[in-house]
N, C-alpha and C positions, 0 to 999 in steps of 0.2 A: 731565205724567207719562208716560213708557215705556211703549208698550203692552207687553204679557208673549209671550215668545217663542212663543207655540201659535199668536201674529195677523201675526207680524213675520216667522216662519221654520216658516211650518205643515209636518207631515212630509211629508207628500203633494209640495210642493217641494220638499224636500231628496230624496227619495225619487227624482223625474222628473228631477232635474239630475243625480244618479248613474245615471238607468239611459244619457240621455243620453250622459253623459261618455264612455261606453269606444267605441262607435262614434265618434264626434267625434273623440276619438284619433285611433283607427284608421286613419279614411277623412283626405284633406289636403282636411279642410274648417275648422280650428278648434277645438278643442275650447273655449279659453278665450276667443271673439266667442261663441259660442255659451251660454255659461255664461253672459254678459253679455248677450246680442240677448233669446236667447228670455223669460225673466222680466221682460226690460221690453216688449217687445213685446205680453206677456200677462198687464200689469199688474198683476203681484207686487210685493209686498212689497220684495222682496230685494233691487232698485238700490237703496233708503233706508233700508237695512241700516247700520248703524255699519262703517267700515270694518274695523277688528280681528276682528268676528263675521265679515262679509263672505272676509276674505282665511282665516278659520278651515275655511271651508266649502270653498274651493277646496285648500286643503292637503288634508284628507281627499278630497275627489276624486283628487285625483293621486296621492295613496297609493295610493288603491284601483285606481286605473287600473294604476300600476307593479305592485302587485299581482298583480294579471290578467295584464299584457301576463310577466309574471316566469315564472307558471305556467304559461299558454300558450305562453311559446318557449321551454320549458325545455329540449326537444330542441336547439333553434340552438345555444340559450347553452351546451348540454354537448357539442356537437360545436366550436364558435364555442373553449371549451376547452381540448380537444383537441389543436386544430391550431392553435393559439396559435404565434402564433413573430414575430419583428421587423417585420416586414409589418403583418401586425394590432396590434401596440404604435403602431406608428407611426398605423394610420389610426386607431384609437381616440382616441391622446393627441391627435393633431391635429386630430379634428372636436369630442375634449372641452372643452379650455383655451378658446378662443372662446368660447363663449358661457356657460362656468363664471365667467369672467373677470368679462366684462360684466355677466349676471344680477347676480353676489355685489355689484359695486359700484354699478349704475344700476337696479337691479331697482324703488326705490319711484319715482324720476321717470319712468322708462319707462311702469308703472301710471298717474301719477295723471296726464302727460299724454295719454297714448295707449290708456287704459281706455274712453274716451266711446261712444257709438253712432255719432257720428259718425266718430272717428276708426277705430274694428275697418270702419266700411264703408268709409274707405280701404282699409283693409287687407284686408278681403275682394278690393276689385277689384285692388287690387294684385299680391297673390297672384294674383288668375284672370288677370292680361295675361304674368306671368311665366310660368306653367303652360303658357297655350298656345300662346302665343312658342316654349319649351326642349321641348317635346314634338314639335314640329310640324318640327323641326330638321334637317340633312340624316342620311345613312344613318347609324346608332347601328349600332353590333356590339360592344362590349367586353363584357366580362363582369364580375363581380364581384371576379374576383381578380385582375383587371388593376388596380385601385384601387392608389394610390401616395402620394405625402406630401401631391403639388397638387391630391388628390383628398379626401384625409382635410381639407388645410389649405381647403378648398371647400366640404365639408361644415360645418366648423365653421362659419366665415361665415354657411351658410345657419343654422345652429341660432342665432346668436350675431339674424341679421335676424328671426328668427320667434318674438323676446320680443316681438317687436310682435304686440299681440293682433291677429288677423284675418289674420294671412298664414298662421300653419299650419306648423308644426317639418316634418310630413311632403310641403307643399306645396312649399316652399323645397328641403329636402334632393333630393329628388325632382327638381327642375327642375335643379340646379344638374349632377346624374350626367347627365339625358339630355343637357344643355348642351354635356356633356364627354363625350358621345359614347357612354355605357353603354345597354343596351339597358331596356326598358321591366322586367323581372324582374328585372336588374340594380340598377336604380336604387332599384327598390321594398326589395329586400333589401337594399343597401347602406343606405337611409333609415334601416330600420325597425333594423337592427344597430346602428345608433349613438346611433339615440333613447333608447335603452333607459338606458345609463349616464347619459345627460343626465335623463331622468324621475327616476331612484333617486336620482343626487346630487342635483337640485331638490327633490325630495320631505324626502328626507332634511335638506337646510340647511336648510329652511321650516317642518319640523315640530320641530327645534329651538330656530330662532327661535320659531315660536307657545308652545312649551314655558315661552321664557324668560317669553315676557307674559302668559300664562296665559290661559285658556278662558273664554270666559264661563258666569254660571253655568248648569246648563241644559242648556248647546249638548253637551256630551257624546253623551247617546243620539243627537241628529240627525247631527251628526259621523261618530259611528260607521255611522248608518243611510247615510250620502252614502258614504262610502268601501264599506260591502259593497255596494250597489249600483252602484258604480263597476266594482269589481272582477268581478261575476257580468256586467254587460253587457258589460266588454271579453272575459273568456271565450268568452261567447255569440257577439260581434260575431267574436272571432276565427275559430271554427265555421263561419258561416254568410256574412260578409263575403269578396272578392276582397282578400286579404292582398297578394297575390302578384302585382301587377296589369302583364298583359299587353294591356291595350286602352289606348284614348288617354284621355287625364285631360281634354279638353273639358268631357263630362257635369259633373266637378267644380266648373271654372270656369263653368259656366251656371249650376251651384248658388249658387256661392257668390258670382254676380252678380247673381242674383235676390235672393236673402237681402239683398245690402248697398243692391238698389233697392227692397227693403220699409222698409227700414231708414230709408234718405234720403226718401221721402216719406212718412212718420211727423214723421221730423222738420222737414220742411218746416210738415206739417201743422199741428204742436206753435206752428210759428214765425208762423203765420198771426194 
């Protein structure tokens, strides 16, 4: 028999996985290795989740993240408006389609092979040898408006690589600008401007499709409690977080190579 959702998906998790979320975002640690590491690490419920409940819970997180990051850049996105013109058509459309493409057609293989613990701490190190590889690179000086089609068609790639859980949309995008020679504020702004349409439209096709298969019963209030707590800590996170980030992304990749060696001997452990 089923246990009943208050044993299987107590608030108090959905709760810590939203306040989670919106820093996770933010910082090019993961958000989505994280949503997966930390409740099995801290022997939750939630990896033995049904997957439909499971992929229900990540949808309202990234609403609510899109949410936040929405209100939070609201100033970019209305100057980002503004000064709209062929340049930025181009770099949008070409860091969008990539990984629009791939998501809509390989998004449940992608999951169900590259979801594991094992595999995001691939992807965790993976991400950290690319970071500090493209950071560490010879002298950067361009700027952000120097971005061009093999910049926009760069970006995609990376957003289109970082449906692999554990490399990180902001890790990827990020590496890919300093690679091509943008300076450390450059890259960070350039990342964080493109993520934004890719969150909304993922958000948006996801929460459709869950619409089509319907909710389990229940999961609504936790749903809603993951997504406003998404939303309030990517706020917060934006506030109080280096958005903007002019130091070296090392520190990151030490993170999130610690993380994936907590990770691997766990499940060494598991395997003993």
């Amino acid at each position: 028999m089923p246990r009943p959702l208050e044993q299987t998906l107590p608030l108090r998790h959905v709760l810590a996985l939203g306040l989670m979320h919106g820093p996770a975002e933010l910082l090019p640690i993961s958000s989505s290795g994280h949503t997966t590491l930390v409740p099995w690490l801290l022997g939750w419920p939630y990896p033995e989740l049904d997957p439909a409940l499971r992929k229900s819970v990540e949808v309202a997180l990234h609403a609510g993240t899109a949410a936040g990051l929405l209100i939070a850049l609201r100033h970019e996105v209305a100057d980002a408006g503004r000064g709209f013109d062929g340049r930025r058509a181009i770099l949008i459309a070409g860091s969008f389609l990539p990984p629009a493409i791939i998501g809509y057609t390989l998004e449940g293989p992608i999951e169900r092979r590259f979801g594991t613990p094992a595999s995001i701490a691939a992807g965790l190190l993976a991400g950290s040898a690319v970071m500090a590889i493209c950071d560490q690179l010879g002298a950067q000086q361009r700027e952000r408006d120097d971005a061009g089609s093999l910049d926009a068609l760069l970006l995609g790639l990376a957003q289109a690589a970082a449906l692999m859980p554990g490399t990180s949309r902001g890790a990827m995008t990020i590496s890919a600008m300093r690679a091509r020679g943008f300076t450390r504020p450059a890259a960070s702004a350039l990342s964080r401007h493109v993520a934004l349409p890719v969150i909304l439209g993922a958000s948006a096709l996801k929460g459709v499709r869950l619409t089509q298969k319907g909710i389990a019963p229940g999961a609504a209030p936790r749903l809603a409690l993951g997504a406003l707590a998404a939303a309030a800590s990517t706020l917060l996170a934006a506030r109080l977080l280096p958005i903007e980030r002019a130091g070296s992304l090392l520190p990151y990749a030490a993170y999130r190579s610690g993380l994936a060696a907590i990770t691997l001997r766990r499940l060494r452990r598991s395997a003993a």
